[in-house]
C-alpha positions as CSV (number, residue, x, y, z in Angstrom):
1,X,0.0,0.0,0.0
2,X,1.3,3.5,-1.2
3,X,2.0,5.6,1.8
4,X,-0.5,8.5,0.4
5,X,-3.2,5.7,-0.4
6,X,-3.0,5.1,3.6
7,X,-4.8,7.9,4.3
8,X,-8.0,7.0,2.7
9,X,-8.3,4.0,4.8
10,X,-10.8,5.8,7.2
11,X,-11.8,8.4,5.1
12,X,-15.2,7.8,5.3
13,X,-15.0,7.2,8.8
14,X,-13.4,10.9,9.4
15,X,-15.9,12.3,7.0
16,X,-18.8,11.1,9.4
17,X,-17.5,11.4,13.1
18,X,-14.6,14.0,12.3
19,X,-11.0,13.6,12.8
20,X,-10.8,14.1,16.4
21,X,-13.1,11.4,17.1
22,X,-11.4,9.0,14.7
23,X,-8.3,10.2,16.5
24,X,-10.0,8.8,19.9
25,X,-11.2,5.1,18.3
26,X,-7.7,4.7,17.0
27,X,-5.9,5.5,20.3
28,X,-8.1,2.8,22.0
29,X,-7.6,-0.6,23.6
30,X,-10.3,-3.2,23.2
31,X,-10.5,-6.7,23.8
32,X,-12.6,-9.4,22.7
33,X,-13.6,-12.8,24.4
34,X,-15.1,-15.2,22.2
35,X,-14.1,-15.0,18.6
36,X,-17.0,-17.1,17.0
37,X,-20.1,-16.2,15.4
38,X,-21.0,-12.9,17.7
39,X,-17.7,-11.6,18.5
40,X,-15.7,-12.4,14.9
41,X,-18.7,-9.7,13.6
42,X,-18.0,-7.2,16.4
43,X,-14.4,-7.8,15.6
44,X,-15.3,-7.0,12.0
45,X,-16.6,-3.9,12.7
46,X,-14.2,-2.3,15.1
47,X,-11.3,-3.2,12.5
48,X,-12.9,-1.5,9.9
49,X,-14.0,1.5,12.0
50,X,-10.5,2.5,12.5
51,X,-9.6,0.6,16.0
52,X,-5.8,-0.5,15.9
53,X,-5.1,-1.8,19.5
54,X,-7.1,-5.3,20.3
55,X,-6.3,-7.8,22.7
56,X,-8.1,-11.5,20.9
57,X,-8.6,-14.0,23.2
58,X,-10.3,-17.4,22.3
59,X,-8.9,-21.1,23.2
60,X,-10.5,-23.1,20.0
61,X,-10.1,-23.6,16.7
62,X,-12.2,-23.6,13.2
63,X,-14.0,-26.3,12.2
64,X,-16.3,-27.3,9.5
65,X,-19.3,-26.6,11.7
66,X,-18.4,-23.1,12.2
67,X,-19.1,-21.6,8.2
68,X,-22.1,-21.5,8.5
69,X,-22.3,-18.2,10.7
70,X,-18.4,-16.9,11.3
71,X,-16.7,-14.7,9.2
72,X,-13.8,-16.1,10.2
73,X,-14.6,-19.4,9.0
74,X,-13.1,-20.1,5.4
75,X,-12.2,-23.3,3.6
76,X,-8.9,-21.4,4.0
77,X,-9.0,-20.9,8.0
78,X,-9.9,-24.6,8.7
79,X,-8.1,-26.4,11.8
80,X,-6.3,-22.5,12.6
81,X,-6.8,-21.1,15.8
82,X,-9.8,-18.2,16.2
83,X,-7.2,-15.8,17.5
84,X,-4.4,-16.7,14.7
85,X,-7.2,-16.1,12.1
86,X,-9.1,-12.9,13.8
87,X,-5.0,-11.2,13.6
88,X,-4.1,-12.1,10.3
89,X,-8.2,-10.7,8.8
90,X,-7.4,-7.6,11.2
91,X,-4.4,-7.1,9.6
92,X,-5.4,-7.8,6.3
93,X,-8.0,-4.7,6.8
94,X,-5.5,-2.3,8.4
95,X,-1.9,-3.5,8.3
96,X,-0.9,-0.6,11.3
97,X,-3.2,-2.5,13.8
98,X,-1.6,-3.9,17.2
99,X,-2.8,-7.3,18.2
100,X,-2.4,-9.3,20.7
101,X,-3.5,-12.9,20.4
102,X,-3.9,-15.5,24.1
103,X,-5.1,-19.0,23.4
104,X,-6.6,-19.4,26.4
105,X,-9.4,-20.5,28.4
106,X,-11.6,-18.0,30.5
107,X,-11.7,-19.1,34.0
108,X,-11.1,-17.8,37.8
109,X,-7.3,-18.6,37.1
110,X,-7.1,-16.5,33.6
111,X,-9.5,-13.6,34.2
112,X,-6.4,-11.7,35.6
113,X,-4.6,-12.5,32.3
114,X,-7.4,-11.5,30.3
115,X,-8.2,-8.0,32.2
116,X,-4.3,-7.1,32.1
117,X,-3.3,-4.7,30.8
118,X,-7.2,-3.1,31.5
119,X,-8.6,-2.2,28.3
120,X,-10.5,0.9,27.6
121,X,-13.8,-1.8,26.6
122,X,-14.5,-5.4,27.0
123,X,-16.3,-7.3,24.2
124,X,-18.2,-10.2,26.0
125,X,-19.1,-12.8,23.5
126,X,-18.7,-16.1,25.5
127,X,-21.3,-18.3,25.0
128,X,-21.0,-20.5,28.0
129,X,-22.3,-19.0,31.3
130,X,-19.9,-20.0,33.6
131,X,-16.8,-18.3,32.1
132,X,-19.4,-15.6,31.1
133,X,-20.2,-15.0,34.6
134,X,-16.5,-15.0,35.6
135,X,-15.4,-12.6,33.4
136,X,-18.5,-10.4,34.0
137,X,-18.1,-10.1,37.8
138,X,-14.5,-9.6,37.4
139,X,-14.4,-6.6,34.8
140,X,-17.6,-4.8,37.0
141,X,-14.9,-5.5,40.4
142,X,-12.1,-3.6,38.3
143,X,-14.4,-0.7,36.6
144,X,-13.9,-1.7,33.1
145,X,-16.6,-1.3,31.1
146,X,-18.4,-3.6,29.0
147,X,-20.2,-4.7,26.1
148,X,-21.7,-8.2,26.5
149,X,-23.8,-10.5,23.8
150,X,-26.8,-12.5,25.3
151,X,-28.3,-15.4,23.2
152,X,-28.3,-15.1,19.4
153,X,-29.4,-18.3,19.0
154,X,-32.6,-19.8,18.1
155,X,-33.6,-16.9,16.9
156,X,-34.9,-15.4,13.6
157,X,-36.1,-12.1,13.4
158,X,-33.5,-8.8,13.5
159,X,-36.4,-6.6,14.4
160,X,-36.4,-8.0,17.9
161,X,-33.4,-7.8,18.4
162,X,-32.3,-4.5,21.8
163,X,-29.7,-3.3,23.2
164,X,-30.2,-2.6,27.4
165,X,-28.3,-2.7,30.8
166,X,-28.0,-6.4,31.6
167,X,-30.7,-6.1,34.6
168,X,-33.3,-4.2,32.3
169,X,-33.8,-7.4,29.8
170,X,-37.0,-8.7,29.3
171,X,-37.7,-12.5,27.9
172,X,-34.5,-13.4,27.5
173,X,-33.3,-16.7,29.7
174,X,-29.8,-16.7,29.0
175,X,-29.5,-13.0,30.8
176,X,-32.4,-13.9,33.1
177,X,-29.8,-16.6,34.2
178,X,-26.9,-13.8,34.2
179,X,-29.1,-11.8,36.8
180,X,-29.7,-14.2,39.1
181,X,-25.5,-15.4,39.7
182,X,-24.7,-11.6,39.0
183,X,-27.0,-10.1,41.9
184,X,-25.3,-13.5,44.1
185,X,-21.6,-11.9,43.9
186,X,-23.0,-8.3,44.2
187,X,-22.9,-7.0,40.8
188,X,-25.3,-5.0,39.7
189,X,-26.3,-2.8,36.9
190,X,-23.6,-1.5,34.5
191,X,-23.2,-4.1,31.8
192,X,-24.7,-3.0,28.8
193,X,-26.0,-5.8,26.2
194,X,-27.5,-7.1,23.2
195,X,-30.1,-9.3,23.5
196,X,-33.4,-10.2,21.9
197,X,-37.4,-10.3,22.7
198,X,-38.1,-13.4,20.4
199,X,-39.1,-16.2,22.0
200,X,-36.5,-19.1,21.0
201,X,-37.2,-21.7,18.4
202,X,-37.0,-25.2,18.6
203,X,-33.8,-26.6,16.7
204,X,-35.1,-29.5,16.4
205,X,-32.5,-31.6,18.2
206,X,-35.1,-34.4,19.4
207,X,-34.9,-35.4,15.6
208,X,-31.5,-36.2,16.0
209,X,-29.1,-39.0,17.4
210,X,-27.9,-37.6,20.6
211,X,-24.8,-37.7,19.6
212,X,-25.0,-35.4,16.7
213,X,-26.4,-32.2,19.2
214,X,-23.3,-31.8,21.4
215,X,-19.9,-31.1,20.9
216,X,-16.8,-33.2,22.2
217,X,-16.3,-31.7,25.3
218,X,-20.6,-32.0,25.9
219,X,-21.4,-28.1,25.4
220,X,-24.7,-28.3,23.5
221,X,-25.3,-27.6,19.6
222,X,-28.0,-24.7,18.9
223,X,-29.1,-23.7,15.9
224,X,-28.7,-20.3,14.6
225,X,-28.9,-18.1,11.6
226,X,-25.6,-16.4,10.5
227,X,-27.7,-12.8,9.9
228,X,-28.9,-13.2,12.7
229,X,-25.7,-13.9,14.8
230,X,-23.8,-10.9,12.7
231,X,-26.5,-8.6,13.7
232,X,-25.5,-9.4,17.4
233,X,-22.0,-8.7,16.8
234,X,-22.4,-5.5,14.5
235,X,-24.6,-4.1,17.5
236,X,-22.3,-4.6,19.6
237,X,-19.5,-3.1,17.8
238,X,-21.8,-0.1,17.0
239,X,-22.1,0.6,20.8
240,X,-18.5,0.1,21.8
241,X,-17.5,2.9,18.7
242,X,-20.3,5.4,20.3
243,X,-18.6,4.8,23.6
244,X,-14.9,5.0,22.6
245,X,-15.5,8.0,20.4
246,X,-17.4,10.3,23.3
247,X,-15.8,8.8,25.8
């Protein structure tokens, strides 16, 4: 890329928030737990809104199963790790981006790994509640704020689809779940999330061998609808740039 071509990179970006607030997004530190179907999209968009600091933390890899619904899931990306693949797409869209990549599993014994050095927004996009919890209570003891993804799956209408504190939800289990172990260690209000007001579908699993509706290690195999999925995470990075920019 010719030095003077550089320039237009954000251009557009500039053109819409102004260069002091592009100034801002670029100067920030964000990082993202979860690199699948919700937080590959949020990764998307905060690459391409002019973000150049991320921290990318995921412990698995891509499979087959995951092109249906993550952009970072290519014939080409098949048995890499989710962080190795968000870096190399993140610098494919902006070359002068800093990233830092931890295979690693969120749990009590990583959360101060994952919260160090404190970044100026954390993307929740677990999708198992106990590590969710973890890492929820933990960046809410240490004042960072963050951004977390409730259930996108199941579901199949966008137009449902909110954006709220965490304890100002309505018909979603998943942070109805949150709420209840939250309030237990004393957290309160303060995460903001994306969740939705459909009721969940039936995927169908009773149609199924057992055996085909959970993964390896026993998590449980939902269906879900990549626009659907990407909507969750291009919500989310929409709030996180109105917060970095003002903020």
């Amino acid at each position: 890329m010719q030095p003077h071509l550089n320039s237009y990179r954000f251009s557009r970006i500039e053109r819409l928030i102004g260069a002091a607030k592009l100034a801002r997004l670029q100067d920030r530190l964000v990082t993202i737990v979860g690199l699948g179907a919700v937080g590959g999209y949020a990764l998307e968009g905060l690459a391409r809104s002019g973000i150049r600091h991320f921290r990318l933390i995921d412990f698995d890899v891509i499979s087959l199963e995951n092109i249906n619904r993550q952009i970072l899931a290519l014939e080409s990306t098949l048995g890499q790790a989710k962080t190795e693949a968000a870096s190399c797409r993140v610098k494919e869209i902006n070359p002068g981006c800093e990233v830092e990549k931890l295979n690693l599993f969120v749990d009590q014994h990583s959360l101060q790994q994952v919260l160090t050095p404190r970044p100026d927004l954390l993307i929740d996009a677990i999708d198992t509640i106990g590590p969710k919890i973890e890492l929820l209570a933990a960046a809410r003891q240490q004042g960072v704020p963050v951004i977390s993804s409730m259930g996108a799956a199941l579901r199949t209408d966008p137009a449902l689809i909110r954006t709220a504190d965490l304890f100002e939800t309505s018909n979603c289990p998943l942070a109805r779940r949150m709420r209840k172990k939250l309030r237990s260690r004393g957290i309160g209000q303060g995460i903001i999330c994306v969740y939705s007001l459909e009721v969940a579908h039936s995927d169908f699993h009773k149609q199924r061998p057992a055996s085909r509706d959970e993964e390896p290690g026993g998590k449980r195999i939902l269906g879900s609808l990549p626009t659907i999925t990407a909507i969750f995470g291009l919500t989310m990075a929409n709030l996180a740039l109105a917060r970095l920019a003002d903020g």
